[in-house]
C-alpha positions as CSV (number, residue, x, y, z in Angstrom):
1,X,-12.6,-47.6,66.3
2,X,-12.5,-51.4,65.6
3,X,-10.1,-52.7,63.2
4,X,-9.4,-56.1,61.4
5,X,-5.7,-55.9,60.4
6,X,-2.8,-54.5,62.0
7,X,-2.1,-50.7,61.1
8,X,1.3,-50.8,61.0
9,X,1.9,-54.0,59.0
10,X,-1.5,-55.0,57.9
11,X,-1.3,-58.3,59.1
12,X,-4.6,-60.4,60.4
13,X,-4.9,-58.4,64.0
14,X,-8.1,-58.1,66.0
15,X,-7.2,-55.2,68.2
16,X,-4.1,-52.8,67.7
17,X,-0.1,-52.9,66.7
18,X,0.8,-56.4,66.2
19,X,4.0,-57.3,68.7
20,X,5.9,-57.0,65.6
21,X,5.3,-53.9,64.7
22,X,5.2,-52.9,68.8
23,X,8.8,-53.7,68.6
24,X,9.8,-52.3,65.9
25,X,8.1,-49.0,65.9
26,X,7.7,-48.5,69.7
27,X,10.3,-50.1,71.2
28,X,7.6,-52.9,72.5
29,X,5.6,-49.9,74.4
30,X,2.0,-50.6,74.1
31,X,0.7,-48.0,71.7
32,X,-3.1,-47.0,70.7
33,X,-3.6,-46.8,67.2
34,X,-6.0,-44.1,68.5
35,X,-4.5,-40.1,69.2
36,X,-4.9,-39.0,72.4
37,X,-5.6,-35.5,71.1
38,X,-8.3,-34.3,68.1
39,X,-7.3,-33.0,65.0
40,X,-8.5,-29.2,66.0
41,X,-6.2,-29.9,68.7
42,X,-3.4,-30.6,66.0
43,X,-4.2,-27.3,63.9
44,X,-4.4,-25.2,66.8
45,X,-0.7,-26.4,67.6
46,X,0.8,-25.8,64.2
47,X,-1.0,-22.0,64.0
48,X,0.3,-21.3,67.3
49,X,4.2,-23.0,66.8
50,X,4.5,-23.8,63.7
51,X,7.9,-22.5,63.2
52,X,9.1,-24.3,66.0
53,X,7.8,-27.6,65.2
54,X,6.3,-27.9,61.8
55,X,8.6,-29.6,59.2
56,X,9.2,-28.6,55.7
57,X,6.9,-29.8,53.0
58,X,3.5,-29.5,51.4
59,X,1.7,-31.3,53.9
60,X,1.3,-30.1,57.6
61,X,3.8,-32.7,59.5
62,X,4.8,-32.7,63.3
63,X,7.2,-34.3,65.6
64,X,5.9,-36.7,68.2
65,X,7.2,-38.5,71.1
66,X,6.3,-41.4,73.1
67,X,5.3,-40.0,76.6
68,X,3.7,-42.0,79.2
69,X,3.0,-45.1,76.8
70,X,1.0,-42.5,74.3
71,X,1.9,-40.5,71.5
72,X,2.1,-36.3,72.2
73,X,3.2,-33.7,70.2
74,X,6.6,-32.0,70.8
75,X,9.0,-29.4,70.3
76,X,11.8,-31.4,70.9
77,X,13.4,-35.0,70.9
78,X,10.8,-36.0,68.3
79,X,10.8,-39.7,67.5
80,X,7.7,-39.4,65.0
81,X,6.3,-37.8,62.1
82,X,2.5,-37.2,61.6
83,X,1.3,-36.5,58.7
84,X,-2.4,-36.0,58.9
85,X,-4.9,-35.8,55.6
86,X,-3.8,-31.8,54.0
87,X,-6.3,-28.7,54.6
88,X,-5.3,-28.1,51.2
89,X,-7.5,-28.8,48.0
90,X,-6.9,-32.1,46.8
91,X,-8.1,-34.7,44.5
92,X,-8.8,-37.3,47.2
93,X,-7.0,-36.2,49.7
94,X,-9.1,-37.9,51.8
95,X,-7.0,-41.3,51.1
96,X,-3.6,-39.8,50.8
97,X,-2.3,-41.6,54.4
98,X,-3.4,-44.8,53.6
99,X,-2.1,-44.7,50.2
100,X,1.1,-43.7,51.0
101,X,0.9,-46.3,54.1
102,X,-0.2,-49.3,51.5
103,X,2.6,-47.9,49.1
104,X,5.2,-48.4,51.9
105,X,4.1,-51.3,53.2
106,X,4.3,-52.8,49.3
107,X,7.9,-51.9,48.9
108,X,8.9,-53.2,52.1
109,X,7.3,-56.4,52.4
110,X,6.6,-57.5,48.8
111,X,9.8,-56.2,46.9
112,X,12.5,-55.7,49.9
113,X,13.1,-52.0,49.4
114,X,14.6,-50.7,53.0
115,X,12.0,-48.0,53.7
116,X,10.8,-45.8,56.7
117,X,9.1,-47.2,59.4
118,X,5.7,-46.6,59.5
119,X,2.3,-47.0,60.3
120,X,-1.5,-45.3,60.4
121,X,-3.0,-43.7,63.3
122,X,-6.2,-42.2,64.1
123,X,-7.9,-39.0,65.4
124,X,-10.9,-39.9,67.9
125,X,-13.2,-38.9,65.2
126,X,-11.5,-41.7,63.1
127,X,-10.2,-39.9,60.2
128,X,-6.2,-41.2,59.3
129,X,-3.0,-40.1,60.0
130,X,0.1,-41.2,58.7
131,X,3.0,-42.0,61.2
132,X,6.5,-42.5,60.1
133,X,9.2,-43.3,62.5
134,X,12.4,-41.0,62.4
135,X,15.4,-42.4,61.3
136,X,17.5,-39.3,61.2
137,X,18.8,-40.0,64.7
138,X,20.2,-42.7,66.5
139,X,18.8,-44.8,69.7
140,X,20.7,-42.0,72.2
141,X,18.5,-39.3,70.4
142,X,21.4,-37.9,68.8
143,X,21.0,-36.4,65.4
144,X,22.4,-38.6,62.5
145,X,24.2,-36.6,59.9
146,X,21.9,-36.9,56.7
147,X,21.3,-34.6,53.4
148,X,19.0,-34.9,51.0
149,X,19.6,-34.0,47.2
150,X,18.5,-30.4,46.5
151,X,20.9,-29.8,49.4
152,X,24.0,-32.6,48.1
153,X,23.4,-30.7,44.5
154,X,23.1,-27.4,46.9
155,X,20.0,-26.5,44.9
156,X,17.5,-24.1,46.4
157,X,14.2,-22.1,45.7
158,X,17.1,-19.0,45.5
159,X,19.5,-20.5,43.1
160,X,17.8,-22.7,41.0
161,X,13.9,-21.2,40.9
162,X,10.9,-22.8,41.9
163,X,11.0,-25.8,40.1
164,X,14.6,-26.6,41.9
165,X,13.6,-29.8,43.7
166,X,12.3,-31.2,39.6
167,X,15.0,-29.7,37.3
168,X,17.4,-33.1,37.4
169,X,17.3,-36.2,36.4
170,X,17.9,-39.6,37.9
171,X,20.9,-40.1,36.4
172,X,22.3,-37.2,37.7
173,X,21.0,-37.8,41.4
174,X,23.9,-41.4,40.7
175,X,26.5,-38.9,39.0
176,X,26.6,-37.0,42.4
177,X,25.8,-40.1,44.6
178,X,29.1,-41.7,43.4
179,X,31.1,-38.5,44.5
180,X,30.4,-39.6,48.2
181,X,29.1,-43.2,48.6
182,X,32.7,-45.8,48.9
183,X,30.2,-48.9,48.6
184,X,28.8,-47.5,45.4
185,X,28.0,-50.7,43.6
186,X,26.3,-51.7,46.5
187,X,24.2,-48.8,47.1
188,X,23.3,-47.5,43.7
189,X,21.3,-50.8,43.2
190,X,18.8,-49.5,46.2
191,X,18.7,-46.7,44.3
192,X,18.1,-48.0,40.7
193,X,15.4,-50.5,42.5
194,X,14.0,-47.6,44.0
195,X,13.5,-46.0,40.9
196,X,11.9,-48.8,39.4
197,X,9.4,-49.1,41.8
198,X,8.6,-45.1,42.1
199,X,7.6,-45.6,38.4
200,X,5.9,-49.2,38.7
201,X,3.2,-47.4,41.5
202,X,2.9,-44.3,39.4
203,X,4.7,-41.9,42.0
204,X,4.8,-38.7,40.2
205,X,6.6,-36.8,42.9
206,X,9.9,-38.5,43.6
207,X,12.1,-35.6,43.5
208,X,15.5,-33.9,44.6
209,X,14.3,-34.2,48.3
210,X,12.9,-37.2,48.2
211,X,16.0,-39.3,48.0
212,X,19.1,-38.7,50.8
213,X,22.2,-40.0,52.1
214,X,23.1,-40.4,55.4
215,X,26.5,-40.9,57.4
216,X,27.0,-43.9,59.2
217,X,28.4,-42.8,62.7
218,X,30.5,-46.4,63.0
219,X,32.5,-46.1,59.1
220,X,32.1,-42.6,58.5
221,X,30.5,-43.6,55.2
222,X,27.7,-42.4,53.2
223,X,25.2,-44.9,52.4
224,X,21.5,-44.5,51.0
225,X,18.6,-43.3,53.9
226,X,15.5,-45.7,53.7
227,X,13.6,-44.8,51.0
228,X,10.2,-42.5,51.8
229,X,7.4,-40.7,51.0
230,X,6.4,-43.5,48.3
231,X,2.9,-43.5,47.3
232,X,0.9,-43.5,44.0
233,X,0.3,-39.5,43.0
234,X,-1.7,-40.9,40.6
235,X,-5.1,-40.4,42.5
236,X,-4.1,-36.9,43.4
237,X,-2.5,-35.3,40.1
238,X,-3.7,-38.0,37.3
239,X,-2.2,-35.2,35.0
240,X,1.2,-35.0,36.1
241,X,4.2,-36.9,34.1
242,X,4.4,-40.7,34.9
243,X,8.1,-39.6,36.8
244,X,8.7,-36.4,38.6
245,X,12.5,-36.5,37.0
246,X,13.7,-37.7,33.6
247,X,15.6,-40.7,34.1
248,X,18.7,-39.3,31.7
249,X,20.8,-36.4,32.2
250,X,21.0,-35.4,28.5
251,X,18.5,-35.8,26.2
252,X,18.6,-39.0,24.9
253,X,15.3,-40.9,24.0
254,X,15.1,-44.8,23.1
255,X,13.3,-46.0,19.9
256,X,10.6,-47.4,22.3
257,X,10.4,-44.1,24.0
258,X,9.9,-41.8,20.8
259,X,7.4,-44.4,19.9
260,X,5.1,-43.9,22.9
261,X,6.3,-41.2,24.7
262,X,6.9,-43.7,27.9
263,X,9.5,-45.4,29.5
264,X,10.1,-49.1,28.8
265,X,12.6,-52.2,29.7
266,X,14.8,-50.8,27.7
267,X,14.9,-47.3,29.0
268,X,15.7,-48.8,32.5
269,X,18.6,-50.8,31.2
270,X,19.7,-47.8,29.1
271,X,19.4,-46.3,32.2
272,X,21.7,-48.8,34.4
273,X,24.2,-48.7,32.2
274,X,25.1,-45.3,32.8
275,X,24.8,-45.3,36.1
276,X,27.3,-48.3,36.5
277,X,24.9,-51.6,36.6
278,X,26.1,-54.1,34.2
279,X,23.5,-55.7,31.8
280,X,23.0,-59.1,33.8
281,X,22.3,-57.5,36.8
282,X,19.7,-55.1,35.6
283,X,17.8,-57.6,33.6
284,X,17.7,-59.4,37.2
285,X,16.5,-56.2,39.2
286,X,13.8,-55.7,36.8
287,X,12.5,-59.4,36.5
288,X,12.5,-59.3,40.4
289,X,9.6,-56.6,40.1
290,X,7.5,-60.0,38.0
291,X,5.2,-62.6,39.0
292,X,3.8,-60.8,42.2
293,X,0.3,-60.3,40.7
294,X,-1.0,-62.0,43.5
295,X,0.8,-60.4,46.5
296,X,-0.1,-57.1,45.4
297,X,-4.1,-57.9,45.1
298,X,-4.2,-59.7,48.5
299,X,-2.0,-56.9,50.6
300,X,-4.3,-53.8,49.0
301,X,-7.4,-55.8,49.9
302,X,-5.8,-56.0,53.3
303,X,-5.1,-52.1,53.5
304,X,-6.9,-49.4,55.0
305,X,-7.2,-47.5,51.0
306,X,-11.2,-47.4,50.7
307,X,-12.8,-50.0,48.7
308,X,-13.6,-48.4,45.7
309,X,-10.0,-47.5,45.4
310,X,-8.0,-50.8,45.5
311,X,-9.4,-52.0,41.8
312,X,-7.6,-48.9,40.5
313,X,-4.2,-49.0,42.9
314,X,-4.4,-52.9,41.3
315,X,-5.1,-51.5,37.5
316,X,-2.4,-48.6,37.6
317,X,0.3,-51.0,38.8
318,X,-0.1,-53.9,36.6
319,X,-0.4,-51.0,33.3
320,X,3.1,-50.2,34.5
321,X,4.5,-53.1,34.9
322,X,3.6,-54.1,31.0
323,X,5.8,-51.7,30.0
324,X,9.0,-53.6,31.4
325,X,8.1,-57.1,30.8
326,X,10.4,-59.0,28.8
């Protein structure tokens, strides 16, 4: 399968993984951007050990390791997830790894959001996969200690129903964050930035697991994960709400708000205030998502999201980002 850009960081590349990208998601081994083993191969796998290495979530995901310079499938000492298109019925599933691969890509390299590492693969037959490296454990292969929020709030499919990882707000995901994170002020504008982007590329799905802490092993303190799972839901569930949490604890609506029945600039700074961002500073964090109308275009155009997709992935952010213009 030939390729014109690099599939890890989209950059101009004629082959494979660009050294960059060999580096920092390989540890410089020389990796094919083609899987070794076919899709069947994969299913086969998960029917036959599924509870051994499957991890949670709606999508089928798997742990891989590097072994002999090529990615393979494991039980244990994963380094990798995969996250292959979903057997399940789907509007457009079909695009799902390289939209949440663009998404990432966006946050990381146009607006400076620490994310996941990742990049796309490829069965022989050339349908996508999407590859994230694992950052829940350290370069010894030692597990890092890390929680995400349903577990923080200790909220469960048992306790709290099935709609457990939905029934909060953002605010609330800060209110608990500040119980454990000493460099609060720091952190909690990761988070808010987070936020902001989540709603800027219409990600309907950022909830209670979606966001985690880890433990640094040098301080003991809890800081933020890099952020995941980002990609624009919009395609999939154009019906769902514009945010998969409110952004208030209580049920307070702004002016603007009962007005249109969406969020604005002044929801967001309503929003920072309450979660401990002075005025100044938000007003700052927002403008920084401005005046990148022309980085977005050029790295969709760039991605591996079909053609007849980009125009929309365009459209939907720059609707958004209206809504929190000056």
């Amino acid at each position: 399968m030939k390729i014109n850009v690099c599939p890890g960081c989209l950059a101009p590349s004629n082959s494979t993984y660009c050294p960059d990208c060999r580096k920092k998601l390989f540890n410089g081994n020389r990796i094919s951007h083609i899987l070794n083993f076919r899709k069947p191969e994969f299913l086969k796998v998960k029917r036959e050990k599924q509870n051994r290495i499957s991890i949670s979530g709606f999508q089928l995901k798997h742990s891989l390791k590097i072994s002999s310079g090529k990615l393979e499938m494991t039980e244990r000492g994963g380094e990798y997830i995969l996250k292959p298109v979903p057997e399940r019925i789907l509007l457009n599933k079909n695009i799902i790894p390289a939209n949440e691969h663009l998404t990432m890509q966006i946050a990381s390299q146009v607006f400076g959001i620490d994310t996941a590492r990742c990049a796309l693969v490829f069965f022989p037959d050339g349908e996508p996969a999407y590859l994230t490296k694992r950052f829940d454990t350290d370069e010894k292969g030692e597990r890092i200690l890390q929680e995400d929020f349903a577990q923080i709030m200790n909220r469960s499919e048992e306790n709290f129903g099935e709609n457990y990882k939905y029934d909060s707000s953002y605010e609330e995901i800060a209110l608990f964050a500040k119980k454990f994170i000493a460099a609060y002020p720091i952190e909690i504008e990761k988070f808010f930035r987070a936020v902001i982007f989540n709603y800027l590329f219409s990600n309907g799905d950022a909830h209670l697991k979606n966001f985690s802490l880890y433990r640094d092993k040098i301080t003991g303190e809890y800081r933020f994960t890099p952020f995941y799972d980002l990609m624009s839901t919009r395609f999939h569930a154009p019906t769902e709400s514009d945010m998969a949490l409110e952004l208030f604890a209580d049920d307070f609506e702004s002016a603007d708000f009962k007005a249109g029945s969406k969020y604005t600039r002044n929801d967001f700074l309503e929003f920072a205030f309450r979660i401990g961002i002075n005025k100044k500073r938000a007003e700052k964090i927002i403008d920084s998502f401005q005046n990148k109308d022309e980085l977005i275009p050029e790295i969709t155009n760039r991605s591996f999201l079909p053609v007849q997709f980009r125009k929309l992935y365009i459209e939907y952010y720059l609707e958004r980002k209206k809504r929190i213009e000056p």
